[in-house]
N, C-alpha and C positions, 0 to 999 in steps of 0.2 A: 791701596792707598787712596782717599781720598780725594778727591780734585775740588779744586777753587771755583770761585767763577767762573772765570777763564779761563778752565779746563787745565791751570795748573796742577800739579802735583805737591801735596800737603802732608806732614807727617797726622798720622792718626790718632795721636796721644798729645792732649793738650798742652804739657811741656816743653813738650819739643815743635809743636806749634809756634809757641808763643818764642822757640827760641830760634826758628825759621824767619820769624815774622822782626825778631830784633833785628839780626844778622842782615838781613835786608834792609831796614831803618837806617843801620851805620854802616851799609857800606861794602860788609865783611865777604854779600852773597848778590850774586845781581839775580836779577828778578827777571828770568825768564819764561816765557809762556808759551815755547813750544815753538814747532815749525808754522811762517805764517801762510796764506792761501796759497801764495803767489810758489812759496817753495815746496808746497804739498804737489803742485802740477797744476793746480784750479787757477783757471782763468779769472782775473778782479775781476774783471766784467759780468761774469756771471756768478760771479759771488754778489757782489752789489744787487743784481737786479734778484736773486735768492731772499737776499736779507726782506727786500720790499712787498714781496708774492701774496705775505697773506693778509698788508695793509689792501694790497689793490686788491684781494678778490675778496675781502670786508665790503671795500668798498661800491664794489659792483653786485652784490647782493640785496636784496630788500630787505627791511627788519622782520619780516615776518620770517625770510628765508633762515635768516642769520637764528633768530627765535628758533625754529625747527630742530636746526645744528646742535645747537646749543643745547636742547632738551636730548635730542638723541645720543648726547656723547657723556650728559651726565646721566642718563639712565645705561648708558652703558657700564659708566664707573662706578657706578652703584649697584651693577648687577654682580661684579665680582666680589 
């Protein structure tokens, strides 16, 4: 099955999508998206600072470094 954005759960057949996607509009279905951090056992805290890790190690890099990365990981995509 599918998943959303948000790692919801989606029917696979346009149909019944769009009748997922009613049913929730009016009401009929709530719109849930799963267990969140806190009830998987994951500390916020280190969810939070997770989320931030690869603005701040952008950020700590040179552009020539970042340049490097960047070239390396699309020659890798490209190799398969």
């Amino acid at each position: 099955m599918p998943r959303g954005p948000k790692g919801e759960q989606r029917p696979a057949d346009v149909i019944g999508n769009a009748v997922k996607i009613m049913r929730i509009a009016t009401g009929e279905e709530s719109e849930d998206y799963g267990p969140s951090p806190a009830a998987q056992g994951k500390d916020p805290s280190a969810v939070a600072l997770g989320k931030k890790g690869g603005a701040a190690r952008a950020k700590g890099l040179s552009a020539a470094r970042r340049k490097a990365i960047a070239k390396a990981a699309a020659k890798e995509r490209w190799r398969r």
